[in-house]
Structure formats: C-alpha cells, structure tokens
Backbone as CSV, one residue per row, in Angstrom:
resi,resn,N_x,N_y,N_z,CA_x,CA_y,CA_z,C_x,C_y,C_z
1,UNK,-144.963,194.106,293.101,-145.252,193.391,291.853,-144.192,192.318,291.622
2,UNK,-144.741,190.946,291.285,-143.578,189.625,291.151,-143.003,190.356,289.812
3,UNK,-141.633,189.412,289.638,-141.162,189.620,288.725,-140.840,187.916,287.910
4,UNK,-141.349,188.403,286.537,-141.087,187.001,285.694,-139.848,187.313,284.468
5,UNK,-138.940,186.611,284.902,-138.184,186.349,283.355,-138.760,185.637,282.615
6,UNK,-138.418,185.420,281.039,-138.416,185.028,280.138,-137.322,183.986,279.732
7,UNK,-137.090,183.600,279.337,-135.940,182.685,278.501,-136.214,182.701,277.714
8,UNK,-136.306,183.060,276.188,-136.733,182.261,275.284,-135.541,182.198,273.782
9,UNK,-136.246,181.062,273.245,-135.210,180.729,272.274,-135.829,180.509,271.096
10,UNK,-134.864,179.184,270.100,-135.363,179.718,268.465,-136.714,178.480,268.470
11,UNK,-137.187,178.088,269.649,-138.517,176.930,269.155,-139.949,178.406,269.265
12,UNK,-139.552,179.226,269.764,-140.801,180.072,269.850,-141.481,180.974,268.897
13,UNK,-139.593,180.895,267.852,-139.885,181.682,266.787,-140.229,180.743,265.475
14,UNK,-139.793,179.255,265.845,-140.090,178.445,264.991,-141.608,178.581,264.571
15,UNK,-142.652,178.367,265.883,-143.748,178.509,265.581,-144.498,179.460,264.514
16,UNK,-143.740,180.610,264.250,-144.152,181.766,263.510,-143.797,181.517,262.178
17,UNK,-142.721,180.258,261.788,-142.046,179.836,260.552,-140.636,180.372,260.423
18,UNK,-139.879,180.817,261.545,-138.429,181.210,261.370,-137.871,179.828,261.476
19,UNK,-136.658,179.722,260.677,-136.166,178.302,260.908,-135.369,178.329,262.291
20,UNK,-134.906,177.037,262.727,-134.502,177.273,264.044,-132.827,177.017,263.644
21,UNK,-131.624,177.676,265.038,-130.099,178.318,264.398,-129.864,177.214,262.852
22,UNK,-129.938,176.064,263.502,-129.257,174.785,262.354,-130.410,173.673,262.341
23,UNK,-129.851,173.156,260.932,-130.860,171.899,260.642,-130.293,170.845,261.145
24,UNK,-131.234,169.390,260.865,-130.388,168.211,261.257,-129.051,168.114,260.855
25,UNK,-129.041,168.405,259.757,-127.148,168.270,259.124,-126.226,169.605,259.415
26,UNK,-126.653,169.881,260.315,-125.466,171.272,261.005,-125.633,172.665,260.400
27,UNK,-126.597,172.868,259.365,-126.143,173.174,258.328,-127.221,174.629,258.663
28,UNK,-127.284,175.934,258.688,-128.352,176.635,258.801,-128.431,177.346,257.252
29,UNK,-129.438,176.995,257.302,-129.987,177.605,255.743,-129.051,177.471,254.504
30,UNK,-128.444,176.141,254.948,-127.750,175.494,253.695,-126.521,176.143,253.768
31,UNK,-126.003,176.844,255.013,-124.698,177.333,254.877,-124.262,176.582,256.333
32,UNK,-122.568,176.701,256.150,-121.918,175.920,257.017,-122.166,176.972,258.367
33,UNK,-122.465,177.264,259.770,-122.434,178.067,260.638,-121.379,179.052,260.409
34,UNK,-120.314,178.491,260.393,-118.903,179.532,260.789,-118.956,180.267,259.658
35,UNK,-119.288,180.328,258.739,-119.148,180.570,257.192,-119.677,181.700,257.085
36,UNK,-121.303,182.103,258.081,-122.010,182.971,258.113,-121.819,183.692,259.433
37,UNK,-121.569,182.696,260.433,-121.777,183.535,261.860,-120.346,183.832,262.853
38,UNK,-119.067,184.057,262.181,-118.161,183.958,262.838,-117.424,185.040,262.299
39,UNK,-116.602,185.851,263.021,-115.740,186.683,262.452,-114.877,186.258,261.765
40,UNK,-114.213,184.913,261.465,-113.312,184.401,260.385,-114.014,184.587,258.905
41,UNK,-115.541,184.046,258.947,-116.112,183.933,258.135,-116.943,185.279,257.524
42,UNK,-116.619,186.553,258.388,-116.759,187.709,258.061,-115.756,188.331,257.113
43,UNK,-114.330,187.419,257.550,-113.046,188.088,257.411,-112.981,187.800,255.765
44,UNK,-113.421,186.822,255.162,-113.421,185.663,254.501,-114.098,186.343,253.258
45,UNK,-115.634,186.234,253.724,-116.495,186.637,252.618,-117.502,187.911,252.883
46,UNK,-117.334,189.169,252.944,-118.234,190.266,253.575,-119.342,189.909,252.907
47,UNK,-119.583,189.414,251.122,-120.712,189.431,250.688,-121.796,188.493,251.030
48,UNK,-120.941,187.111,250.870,-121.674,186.585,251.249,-122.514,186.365,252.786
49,UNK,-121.691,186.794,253.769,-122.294,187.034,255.442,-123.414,188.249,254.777
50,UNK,-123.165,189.344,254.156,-124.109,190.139,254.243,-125.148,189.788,253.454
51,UNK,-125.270,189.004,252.607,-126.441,188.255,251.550,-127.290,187.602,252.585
52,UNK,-126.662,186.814,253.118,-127.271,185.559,254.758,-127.855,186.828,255.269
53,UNK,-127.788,187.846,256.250,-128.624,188.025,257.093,-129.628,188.884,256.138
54,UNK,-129.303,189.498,254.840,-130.428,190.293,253.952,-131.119,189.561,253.875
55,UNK,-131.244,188.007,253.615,-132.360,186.748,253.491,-132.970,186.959,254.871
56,UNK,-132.632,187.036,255.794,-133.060,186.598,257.117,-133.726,187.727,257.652
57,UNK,-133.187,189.281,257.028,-134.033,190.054,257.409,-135.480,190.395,256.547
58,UNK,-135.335,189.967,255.038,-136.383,190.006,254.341,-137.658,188.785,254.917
59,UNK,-137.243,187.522,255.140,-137.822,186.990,255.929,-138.993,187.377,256.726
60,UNK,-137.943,187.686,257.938,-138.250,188.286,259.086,-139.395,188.964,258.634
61,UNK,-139.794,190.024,257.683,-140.849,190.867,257.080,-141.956,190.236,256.765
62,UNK,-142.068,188.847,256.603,-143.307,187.949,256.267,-143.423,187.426,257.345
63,UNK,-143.285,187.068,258.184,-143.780,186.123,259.209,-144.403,187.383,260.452
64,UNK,-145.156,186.542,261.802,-145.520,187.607,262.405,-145.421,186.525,263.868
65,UNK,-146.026,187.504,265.328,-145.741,186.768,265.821,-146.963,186.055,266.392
66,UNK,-146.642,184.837,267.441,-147.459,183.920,267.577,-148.221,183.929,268.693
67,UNK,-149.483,183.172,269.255,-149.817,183.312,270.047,-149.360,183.106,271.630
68,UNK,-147.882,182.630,271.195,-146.626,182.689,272.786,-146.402,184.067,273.058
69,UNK,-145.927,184.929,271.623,-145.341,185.975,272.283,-146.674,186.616,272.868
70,UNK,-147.632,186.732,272.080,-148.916,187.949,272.602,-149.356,187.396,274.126
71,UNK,-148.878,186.007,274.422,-149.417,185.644,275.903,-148.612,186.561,276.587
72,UNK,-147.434,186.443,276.602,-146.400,186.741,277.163,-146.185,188.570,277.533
73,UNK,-146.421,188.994,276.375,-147.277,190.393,276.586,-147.884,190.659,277.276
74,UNK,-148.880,189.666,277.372,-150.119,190.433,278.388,-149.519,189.812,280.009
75,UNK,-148.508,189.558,280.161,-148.499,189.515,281.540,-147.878,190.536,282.444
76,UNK,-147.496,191.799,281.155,-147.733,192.956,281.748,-148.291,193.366,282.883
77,UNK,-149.418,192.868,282.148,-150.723,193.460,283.153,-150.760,193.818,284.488
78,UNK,-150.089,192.480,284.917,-149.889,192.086,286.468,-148.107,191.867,286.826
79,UNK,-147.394,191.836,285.839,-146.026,191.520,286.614,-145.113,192.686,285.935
80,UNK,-143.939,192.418,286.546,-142.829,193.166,286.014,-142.256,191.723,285.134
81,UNK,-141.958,191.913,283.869,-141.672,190.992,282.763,-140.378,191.300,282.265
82,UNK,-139.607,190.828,282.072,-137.804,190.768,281.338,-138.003,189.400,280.628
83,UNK,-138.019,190.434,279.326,-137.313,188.879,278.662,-135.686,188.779,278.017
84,UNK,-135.288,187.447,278.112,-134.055,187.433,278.163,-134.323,186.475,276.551
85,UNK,-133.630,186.964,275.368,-134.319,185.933,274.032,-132.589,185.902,273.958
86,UNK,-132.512,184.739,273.006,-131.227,184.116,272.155,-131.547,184.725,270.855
87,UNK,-132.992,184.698,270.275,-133.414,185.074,269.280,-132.896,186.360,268.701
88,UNK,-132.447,186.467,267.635,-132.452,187.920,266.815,-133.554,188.464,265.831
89,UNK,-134.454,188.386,266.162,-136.304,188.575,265.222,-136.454,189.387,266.099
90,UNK,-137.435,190.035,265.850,-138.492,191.341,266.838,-139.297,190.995,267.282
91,UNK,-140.079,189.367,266.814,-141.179,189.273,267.211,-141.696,189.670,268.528
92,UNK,-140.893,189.332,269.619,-141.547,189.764,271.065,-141.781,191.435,271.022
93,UNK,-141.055,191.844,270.649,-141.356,192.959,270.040,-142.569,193.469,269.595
94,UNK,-143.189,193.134,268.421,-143.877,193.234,267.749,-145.059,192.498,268.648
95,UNK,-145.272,191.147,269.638,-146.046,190.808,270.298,-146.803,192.059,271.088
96,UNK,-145.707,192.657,271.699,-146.147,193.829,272.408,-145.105,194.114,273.524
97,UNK,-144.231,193.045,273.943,-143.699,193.114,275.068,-142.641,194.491,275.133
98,UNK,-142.544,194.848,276.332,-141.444,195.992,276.698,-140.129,196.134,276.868
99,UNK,-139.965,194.940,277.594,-138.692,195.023,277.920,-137.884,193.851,277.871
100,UNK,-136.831,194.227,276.792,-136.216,192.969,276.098,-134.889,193.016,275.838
101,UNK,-133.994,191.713,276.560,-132.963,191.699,276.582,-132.318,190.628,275.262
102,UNK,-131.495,191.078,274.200,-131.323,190.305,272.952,-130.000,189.906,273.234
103,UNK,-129.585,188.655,273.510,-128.121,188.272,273.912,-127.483,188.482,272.777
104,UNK,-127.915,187.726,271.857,-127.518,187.114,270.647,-127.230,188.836,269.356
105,UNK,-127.782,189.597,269.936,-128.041,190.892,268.870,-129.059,190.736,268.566
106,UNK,-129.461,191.870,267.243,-131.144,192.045,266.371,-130.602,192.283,265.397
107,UNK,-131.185,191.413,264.723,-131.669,191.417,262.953,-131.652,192.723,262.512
108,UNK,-132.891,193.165,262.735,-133.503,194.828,262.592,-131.801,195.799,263.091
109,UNK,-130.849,195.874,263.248,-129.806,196.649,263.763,-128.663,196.353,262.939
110,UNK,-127.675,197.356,262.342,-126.492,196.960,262.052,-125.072,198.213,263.208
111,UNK,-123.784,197.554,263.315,-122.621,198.569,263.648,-121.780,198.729,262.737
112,UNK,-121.487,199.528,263.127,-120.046,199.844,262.546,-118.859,198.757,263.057
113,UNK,-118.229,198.527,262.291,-116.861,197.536,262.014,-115.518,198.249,262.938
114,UNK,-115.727,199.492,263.145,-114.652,200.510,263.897,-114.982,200.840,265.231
115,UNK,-116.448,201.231,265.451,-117.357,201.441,266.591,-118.385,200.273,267.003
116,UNK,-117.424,199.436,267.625,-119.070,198.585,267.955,-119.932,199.239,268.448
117,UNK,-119.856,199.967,269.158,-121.356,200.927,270.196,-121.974,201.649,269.295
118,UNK,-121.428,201.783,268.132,-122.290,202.669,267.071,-123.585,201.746,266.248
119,UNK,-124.759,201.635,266.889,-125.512,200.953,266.229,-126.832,201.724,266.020
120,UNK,-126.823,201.047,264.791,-128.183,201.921,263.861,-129.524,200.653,263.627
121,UNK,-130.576,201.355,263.707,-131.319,200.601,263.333,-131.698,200.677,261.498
122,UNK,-131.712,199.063,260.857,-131.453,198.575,260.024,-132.525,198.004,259.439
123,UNK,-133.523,197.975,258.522,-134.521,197.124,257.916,-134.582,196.573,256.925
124,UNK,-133.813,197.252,256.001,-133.466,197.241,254.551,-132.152,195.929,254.072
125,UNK,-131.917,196.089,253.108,-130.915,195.140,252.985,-129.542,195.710,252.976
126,UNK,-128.467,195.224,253.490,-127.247,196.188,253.840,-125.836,195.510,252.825
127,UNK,-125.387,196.542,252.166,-123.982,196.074,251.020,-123.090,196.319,251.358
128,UNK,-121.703,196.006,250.971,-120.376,196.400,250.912,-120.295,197.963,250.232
129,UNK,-120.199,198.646,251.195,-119.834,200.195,250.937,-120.973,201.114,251.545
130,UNK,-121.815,200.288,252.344,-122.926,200.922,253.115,-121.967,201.290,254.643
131,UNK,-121.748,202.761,255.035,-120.809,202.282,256.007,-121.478,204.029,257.022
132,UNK,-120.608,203.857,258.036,-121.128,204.593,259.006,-120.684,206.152,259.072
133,UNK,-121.095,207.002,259.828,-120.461,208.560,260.002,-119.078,208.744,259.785
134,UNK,-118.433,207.435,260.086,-117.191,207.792,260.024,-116.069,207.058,259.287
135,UNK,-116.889,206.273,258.331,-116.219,206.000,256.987,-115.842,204.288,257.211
136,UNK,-116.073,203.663,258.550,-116.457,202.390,258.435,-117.542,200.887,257.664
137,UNK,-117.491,200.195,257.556,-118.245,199.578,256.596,-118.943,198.976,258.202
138,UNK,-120.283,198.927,257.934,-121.756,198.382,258.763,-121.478,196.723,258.679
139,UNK,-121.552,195.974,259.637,-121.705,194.407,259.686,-123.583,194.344,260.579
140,UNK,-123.492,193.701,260.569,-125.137,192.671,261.111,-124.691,192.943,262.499
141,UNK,-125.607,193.306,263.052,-125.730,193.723,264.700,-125.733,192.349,265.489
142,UNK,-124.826,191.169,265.262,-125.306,189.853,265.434,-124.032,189.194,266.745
143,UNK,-124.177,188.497,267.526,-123.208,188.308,268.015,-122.546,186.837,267.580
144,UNK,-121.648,186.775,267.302,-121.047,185.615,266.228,-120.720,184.771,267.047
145,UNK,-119.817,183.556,266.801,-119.086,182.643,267.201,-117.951,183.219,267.865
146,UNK,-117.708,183.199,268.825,-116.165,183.332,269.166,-116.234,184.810,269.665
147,UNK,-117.464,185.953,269.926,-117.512,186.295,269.984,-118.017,186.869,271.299
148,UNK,-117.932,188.260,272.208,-118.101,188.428,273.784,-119.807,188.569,273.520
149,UNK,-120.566,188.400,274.754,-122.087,188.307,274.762,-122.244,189.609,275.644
150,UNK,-122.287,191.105,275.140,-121.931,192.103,275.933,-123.654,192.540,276.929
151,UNK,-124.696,191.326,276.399,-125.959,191.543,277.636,-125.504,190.856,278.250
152,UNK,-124.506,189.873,278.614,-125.046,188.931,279.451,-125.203,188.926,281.342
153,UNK,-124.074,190.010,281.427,-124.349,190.724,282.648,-125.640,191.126,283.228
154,UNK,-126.319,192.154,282.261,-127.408,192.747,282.610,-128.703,191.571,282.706
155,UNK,-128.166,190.226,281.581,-129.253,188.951,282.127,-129.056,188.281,283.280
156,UNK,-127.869,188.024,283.567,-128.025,187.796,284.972,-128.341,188.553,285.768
157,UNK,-128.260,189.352,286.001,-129.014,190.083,287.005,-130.481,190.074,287.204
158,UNK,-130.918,190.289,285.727,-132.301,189.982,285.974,-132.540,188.661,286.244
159,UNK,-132.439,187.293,285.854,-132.690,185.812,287.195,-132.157,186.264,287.816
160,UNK,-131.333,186.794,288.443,-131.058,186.859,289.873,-132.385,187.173,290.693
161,UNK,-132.761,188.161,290.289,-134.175,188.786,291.024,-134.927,188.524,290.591
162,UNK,-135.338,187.240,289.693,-136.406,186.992,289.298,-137.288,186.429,290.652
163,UNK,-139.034,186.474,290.471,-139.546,185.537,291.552,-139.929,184.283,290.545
164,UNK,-140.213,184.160,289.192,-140.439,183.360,288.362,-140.028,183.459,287.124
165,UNK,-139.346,182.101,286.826,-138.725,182.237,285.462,-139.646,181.286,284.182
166,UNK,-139.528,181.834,283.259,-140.280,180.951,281.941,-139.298,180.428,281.314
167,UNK,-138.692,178.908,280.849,-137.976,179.081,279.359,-139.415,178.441,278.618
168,UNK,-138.859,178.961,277.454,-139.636,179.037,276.239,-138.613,178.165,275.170
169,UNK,-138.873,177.479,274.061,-138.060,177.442,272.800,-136.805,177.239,272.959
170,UNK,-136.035,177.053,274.066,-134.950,176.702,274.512,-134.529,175.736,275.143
171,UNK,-133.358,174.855,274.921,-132.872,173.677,275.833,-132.239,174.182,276.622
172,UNK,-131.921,174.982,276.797,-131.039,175.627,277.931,-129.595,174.509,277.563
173,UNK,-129.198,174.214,276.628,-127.746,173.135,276.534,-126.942,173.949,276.191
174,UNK,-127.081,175.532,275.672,-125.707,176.024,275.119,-125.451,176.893,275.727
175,UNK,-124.190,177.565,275.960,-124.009,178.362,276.786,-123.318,179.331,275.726
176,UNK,-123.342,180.478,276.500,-123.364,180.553,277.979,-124.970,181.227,278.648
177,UNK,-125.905,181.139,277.514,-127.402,181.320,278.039,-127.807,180.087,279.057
178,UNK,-127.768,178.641,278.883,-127.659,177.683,279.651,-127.361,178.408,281.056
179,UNK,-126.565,178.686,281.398,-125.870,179.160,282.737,-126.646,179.994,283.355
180,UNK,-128.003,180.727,282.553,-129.262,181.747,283.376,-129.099,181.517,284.347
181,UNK,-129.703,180.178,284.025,-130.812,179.648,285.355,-129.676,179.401,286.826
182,UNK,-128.848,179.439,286.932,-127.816,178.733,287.929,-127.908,180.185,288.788
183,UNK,-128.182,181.227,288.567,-128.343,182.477,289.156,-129.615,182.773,289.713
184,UNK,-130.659,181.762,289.852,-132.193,182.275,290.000,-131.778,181.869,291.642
185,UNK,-132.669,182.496,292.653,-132.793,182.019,293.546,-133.295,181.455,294.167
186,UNK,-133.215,180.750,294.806,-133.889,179.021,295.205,-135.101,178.717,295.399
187,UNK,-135.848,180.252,295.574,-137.631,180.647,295.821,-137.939,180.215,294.644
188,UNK,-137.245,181.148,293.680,-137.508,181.348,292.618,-138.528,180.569,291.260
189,UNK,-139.471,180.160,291.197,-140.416,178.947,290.802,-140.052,179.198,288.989
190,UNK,-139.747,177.665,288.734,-139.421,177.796,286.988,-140.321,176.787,286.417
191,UNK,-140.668,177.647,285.374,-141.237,176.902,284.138,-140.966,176.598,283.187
192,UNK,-140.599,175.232,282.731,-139.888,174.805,281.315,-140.736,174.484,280.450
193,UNK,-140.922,175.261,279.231,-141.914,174.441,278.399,-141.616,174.141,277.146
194,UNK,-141.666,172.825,276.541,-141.097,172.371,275.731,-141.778,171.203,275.305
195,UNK,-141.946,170.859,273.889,-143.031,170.087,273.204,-142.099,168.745,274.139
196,UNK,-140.743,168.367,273.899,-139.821,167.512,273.973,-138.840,167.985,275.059
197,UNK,-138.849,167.858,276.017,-138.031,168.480,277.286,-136.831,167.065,277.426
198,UNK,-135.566,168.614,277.413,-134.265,167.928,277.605,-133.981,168.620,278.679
199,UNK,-133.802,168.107,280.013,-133.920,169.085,280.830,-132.325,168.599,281.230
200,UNK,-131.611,170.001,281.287,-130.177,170.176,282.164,-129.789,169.691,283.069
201,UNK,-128.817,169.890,283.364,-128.202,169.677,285.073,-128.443,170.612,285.725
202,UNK,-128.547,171.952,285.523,-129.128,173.118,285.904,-130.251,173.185,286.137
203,UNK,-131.562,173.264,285.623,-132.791,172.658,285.656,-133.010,172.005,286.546
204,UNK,-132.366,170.682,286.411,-132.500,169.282,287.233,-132.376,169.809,288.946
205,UNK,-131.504,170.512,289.106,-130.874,171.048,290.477,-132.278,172.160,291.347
206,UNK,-133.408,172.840,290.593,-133.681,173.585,290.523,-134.469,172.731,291.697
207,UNK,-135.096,173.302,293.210,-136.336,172.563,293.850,-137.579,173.144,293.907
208,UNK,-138.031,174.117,292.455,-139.490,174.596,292.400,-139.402,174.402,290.201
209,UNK,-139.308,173.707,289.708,-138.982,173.026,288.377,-140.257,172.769,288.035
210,UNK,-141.049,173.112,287.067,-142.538,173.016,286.546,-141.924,172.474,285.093
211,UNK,-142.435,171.493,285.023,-141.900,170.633,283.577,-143.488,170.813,282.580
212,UNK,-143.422,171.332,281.539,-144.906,171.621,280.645,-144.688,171.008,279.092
213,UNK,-144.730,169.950,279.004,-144.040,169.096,278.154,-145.407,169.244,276.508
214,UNK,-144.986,170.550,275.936,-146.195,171.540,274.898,-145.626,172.512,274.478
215,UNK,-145.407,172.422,272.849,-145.241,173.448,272.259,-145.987,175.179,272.792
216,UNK,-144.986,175.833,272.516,-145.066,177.405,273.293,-146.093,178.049,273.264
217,UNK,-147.079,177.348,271.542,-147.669,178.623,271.404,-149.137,177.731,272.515
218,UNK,-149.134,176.556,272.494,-150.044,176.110,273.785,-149.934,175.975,275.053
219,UNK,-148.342,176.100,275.821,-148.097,175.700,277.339,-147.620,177.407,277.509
220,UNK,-147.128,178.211,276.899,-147.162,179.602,277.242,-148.477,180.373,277.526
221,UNK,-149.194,179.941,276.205,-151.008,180.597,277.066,-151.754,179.774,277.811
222,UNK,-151.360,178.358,278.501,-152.031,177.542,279.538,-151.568,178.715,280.722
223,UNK,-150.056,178.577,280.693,-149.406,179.095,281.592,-149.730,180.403,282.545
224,UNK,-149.649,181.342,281.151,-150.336,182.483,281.220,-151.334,183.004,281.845
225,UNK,-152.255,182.130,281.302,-153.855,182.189,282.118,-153.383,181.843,283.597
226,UNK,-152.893,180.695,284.009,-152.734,180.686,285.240,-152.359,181.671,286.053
227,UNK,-151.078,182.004,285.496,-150.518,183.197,286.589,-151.431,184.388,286.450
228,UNK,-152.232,184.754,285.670,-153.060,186.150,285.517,-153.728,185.907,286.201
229,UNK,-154.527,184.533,286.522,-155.839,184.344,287.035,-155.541,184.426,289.049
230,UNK,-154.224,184.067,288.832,-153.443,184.238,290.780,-153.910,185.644,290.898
C-alpha cells in the first residue's frame, strides 16, 4: 500500500472560517503574536493567554470541517495516510482521518506547567487555578514561539517514507515545517495546492513537483479523485 503524507496548514482551515495564524497587520485576532503565543507572554499575562485560546476553542465549536478534509479521509480507502498539520483545530479529525501528526499542539488539549507530558484532553474553557494532579496550573497544549516542536522527529520520518506528499493551506516558508519536504525522497511525487502558489527553494528543487494552483477545498477533491481512481 503507497503511502501519502499530508502537509497541511492554516489555508485549509481557513476554508471552514478559522482565521488564518495573523492578519495583514501582524496582528492575530487583534492581539500582538508574542503577547498570546510565547512563553514571555505567558510569563506576563496567564489571563489574558488563557482568554485567547478560550475564544479559539469556543470557536473551534461552531465551525466544521470542509470538503478538503473529508477528501482527504477517504483516501484511506486505498493508501496508508499521515497527516502532518501546523494547525491546532480537530477538524481533520472530525473529517474522519486517523492518523495525525499536530506539530504545532491541539486546541482540544491542555498540560500541566510542571509536567509537560501530562496532557489532558480539554474542551471547555480553562482559568487560573484550573490545575493538574499535582497542584500545577494547566497552560494551552500549544507550541509557542521560542519554543521545541517535540513531533517534529516523528514528521520527518514520515516524508521520509512517504511515496506521495500533499501540501495543503501551507507555504511551506516557515520553519521549521518548511524543512518537511527536504526529507522526501527523490521518487517521491508532490503535490502543492494552493489558490496562490509561493513555491520554496525546497519545492523548487523537488524533480516530481505537481503545482495545483486552487483553493483546497477544490484541488484536494480534484486530486483525490485522481489518486482513488489509479
């Protein structure tokens, strides 16, 4: 059975109405990044970081997912599927898919501040004095600024052995997710799909590069169909 990675990022969840990390003015959801997503800015203000992701997880509760992720699901059918998301939403999740690698963390999850490995799953909205077995206070299961990306091992590995890779919703410009693709192997056939394709130096290097220049929730189920129909 081939094996397909995933890539995907915040244009896939856009489609569903999640906003994507930052707006034109830097600014995500009217807050400065570091302010919300950095351990300084944890250090700083617990309430307000924990207000930001209670918005983002109440959110998260209205929207659903789109007709990218449910493609993407069904290629079950026929392949072995890894997805590798930046995203912190469930949607692929909730699409149907199985097996999912979250660089970035999940929304739906909080740890402990003492135990990072201590993580609980989280739906509700989380306060100052909500804290764990062992008398720690709970932060957002999120991986911040400045902070280690403790999948990112287990994603490389999977491009490594990929036979086909998808990005989705992603420029592949930030790293250290950018850096996937530099691990696929040279068989390896990629598909970029993107309404507006900024394609990398990484990318660029690639000699089996499928450029699908279409929002996800239409060049993921073109796509789709194709490879099911092989």
């Amino acid at each position: 059975m081939q094996k397909i990675v995933v890539l995907s990022g915040a244009g896939i969840s856009a489609e569903s109405g999640i906003s994507t990390f930052r707006d034109a003015d830097g600014l995500w959801e009217g807050h400065d990044v570091m302010a919300v997503a950095s351990p300084q800015g944890w250090e700083n203000d617990q309430t307000l970081v924990l207000d930001f992701y209670n918005q983002r997880r109440r959110q998260l509760k209205e929207v659903h997912p789109n007709a990218a992720h449910i493609a993407i699901a069904k290629l079950e059918e026929k392949f072995n599927v890894v997805i590798v998301t930046q995203n912190v939403d469930d949607l692929h999740e909730r699409g149907g898919s199985k097996n999912i690698i979250h660089l970035h963390g999940e929304l739906n999850k909080v740890r402990s501040t003492g135990n990072p490995e201590h993580i609980i799953k989280w739906t509700e909205d989380l306060h100052l004095g909500d804290l764990c077995p062992n008398g720690y206070q709970l932060r957002p299961h999120i991986v911040w600024f400045g902070e280690m990306v403790p999948m990112l091992e287990p994603a490389i590995d999977e491009c490594a052995s990929a036979d086909i890779i998808m990005i989705v919703g992603t420029s592949m410009q930030v790293y250290p997710a950018a850096g996937l693709v530099q691990y696929a192997n040279p068989s390896c056939q990629v598909y970029y799909i993107d309404p507006k394709p900024n394609i990398s130096h990484e990318l660029k290097r690639k000699p089996n590069l499928h450029v699908i220049a279409e929002p996800a929730t239409k060049g993921v189920v073109g796509l789709v169909e194709q490879l099911l129909a092989k």
